[in-house]
DORO-805674 format. One record per residue (C-alpha): residue number from 1; residue in three letters; z, y, x. Coordinates in Angstrom, 2 decimals. Example, Ala and Ser with C-alpha at 12.3 -4.5 7.8 and 13.67 -1.06 7.14 Angstrom:
% DORO-805674
NODE baro kegu      pz      py      px
NODE    1  ALA    7.80   -4.50   12.30
NODE    2  SER    7.14   -1.06   13.67
END
This chain:
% DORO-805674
NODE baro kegu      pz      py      px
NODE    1  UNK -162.23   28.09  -54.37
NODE    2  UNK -162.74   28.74  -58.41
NODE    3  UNK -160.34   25.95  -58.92
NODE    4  UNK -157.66   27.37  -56.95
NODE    5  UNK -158.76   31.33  -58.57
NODE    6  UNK -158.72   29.68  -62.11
NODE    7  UNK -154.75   28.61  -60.88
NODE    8  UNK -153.91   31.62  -59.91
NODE    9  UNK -155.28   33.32  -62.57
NODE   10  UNK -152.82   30.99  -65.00
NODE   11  UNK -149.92   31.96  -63.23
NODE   12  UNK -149.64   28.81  -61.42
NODE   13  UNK -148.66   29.20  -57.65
NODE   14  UNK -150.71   27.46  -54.77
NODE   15  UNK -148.74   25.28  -52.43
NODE   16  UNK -149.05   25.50  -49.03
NODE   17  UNK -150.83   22.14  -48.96
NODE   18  UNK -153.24   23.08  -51.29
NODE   19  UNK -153.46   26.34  -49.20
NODE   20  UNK -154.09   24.42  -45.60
NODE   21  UNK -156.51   22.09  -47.14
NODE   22  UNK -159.02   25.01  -48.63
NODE   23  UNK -158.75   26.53  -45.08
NODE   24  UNK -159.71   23.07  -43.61
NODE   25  UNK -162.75   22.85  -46.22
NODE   26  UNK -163.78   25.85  -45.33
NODE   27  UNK -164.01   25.80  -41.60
NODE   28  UNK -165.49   22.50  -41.87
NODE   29  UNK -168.07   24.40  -43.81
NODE   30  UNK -168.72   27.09  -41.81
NODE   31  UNK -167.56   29.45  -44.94
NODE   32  UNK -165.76   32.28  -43.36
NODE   33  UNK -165.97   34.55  -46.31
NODE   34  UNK -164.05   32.34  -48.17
NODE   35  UNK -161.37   31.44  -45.30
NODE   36  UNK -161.08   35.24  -45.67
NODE   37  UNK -160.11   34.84  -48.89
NODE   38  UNK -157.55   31.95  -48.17
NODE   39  UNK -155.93   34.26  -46.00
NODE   40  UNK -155.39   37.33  -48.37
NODE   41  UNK -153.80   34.39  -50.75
NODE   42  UNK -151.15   33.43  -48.29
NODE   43  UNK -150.54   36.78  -47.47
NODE   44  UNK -150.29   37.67  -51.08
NODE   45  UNK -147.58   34.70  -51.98
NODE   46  UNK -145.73   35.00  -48.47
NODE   47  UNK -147.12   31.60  -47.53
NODE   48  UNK -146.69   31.39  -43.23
NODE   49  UNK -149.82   28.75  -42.24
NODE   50  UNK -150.48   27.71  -38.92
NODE   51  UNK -153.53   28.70  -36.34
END
């Protein structure tokens, strides 16, 4: 997740891809803060993910 906030924070857009597999890390995981946080990114760059 600091990889993909260090993007972001460069101005460089996450892809959907990169989007679905932090979601899979994190659920694998058990890290629902951060699957939290996944979710306010695709809402913030109008990124539609599946269930």
């Amino acid at each position: 997740m600091a990889v993909s906030d260090d993007m972001i924070n460069a101005g460089i857009e996450p892809s959907k891809e990169t989007l679905e597999n932090l979601r899979r890390r994190c659920l694998r995981e058990l890290d629902y803060k951060k699957d939290v946080q996944v979710d306010s990114l695709t809402k913030k760059f109008q990124i539609r993910m599946g269930s």
